[in-house]
C-alpha positions as CSV (number, residue, x, y, z in Angstrom):
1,X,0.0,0.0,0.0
2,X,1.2,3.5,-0.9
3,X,1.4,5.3,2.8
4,X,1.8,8.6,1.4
5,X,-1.5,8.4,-1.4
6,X,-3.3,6.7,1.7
7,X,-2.3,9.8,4.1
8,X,-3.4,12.1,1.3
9,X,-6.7,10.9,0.8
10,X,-7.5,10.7,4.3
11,X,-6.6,14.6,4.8
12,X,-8.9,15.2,2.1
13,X,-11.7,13.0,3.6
14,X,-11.0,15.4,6.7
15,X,-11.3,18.5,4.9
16,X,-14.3,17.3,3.3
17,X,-16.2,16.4,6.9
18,X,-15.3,19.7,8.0
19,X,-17.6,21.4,5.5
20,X,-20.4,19.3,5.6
21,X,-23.4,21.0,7.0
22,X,-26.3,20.4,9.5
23,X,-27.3,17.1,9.5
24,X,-29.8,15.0,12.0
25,X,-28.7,12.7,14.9
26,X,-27.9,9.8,13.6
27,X,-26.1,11.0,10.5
28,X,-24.4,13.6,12.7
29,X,-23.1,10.5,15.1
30,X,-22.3,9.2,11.9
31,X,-20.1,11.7,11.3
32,X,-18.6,11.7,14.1
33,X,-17.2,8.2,14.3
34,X,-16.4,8.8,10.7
35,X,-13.8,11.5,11.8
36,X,-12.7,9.9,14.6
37,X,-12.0,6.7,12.2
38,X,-10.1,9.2,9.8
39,X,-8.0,11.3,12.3
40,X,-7.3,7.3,14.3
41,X,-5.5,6.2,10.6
42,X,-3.8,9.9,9.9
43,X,-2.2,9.2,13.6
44,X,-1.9,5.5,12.6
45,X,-3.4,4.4,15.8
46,X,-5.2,1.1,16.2
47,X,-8.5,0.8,14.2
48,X,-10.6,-1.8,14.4
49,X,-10.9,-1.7,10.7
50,X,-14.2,-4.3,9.8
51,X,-16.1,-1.3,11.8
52,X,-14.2,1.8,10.2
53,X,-14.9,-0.1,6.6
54,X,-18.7,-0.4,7.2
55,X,-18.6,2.9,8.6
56,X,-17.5,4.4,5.2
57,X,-19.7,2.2,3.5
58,X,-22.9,3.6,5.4
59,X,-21.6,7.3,5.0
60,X,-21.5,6.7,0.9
61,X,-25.0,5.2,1.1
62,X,-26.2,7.8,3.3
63,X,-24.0,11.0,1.8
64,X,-23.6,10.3,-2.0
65,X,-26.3,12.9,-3.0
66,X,-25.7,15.6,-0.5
67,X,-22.2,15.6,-0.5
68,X,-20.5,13.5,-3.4
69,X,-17.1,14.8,-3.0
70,X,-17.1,13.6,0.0
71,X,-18.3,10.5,-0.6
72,X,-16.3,9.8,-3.6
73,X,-13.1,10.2,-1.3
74,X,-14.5,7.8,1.0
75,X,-14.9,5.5,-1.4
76,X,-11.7,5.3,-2.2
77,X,-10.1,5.3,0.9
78,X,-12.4,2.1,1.7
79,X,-11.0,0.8,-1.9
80,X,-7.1,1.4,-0.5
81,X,-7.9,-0.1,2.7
82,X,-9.4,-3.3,0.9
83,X,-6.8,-4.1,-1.5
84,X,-4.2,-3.5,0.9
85,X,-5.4,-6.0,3.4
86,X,-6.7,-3.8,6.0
């Protein structure tokens, strides 16, 4: 796995969560987790990574119209973290 393309995408993934909006509660919690799963694998702390990967899974279900940059970085960061093993 490429560290340096996987550390790139996830700083854009953050950027990205920082502008999205208002949502409601349980995308909100969503969210959340989302950015604590991001900023956990930019500090390359431990991730428990079958929940991190269905995490990003439900946020491109749940985001894709609203927010499709977003969601298209995700995407691929669940991609990079699947081929590698993770």
């Amino acid at each position: 796995m490429n560290d340096k393309k996987l550390e790139t995408l996830l700083e854009q993934v953050h950027a990205e969560l920082q502008k999205v909006g208002k949502v409601d509660g349980d995308n909100l919690k969503l969210l959340q987790e989302l950015q604590q799963d991001v900023q956990g694998l930019i500090d390359k702390a431990e991730v428990e990574t079958p929940p991190v990967l269905a995490r990003m899974q439900k946020a491109v279900e749940r985001f894709e119209m609203d927010h499709p940059a977003l969601t298209a970085l995700i995407s691929e960061v669940s991609t990079v973290l699947s081929n590698a093993g993770i």
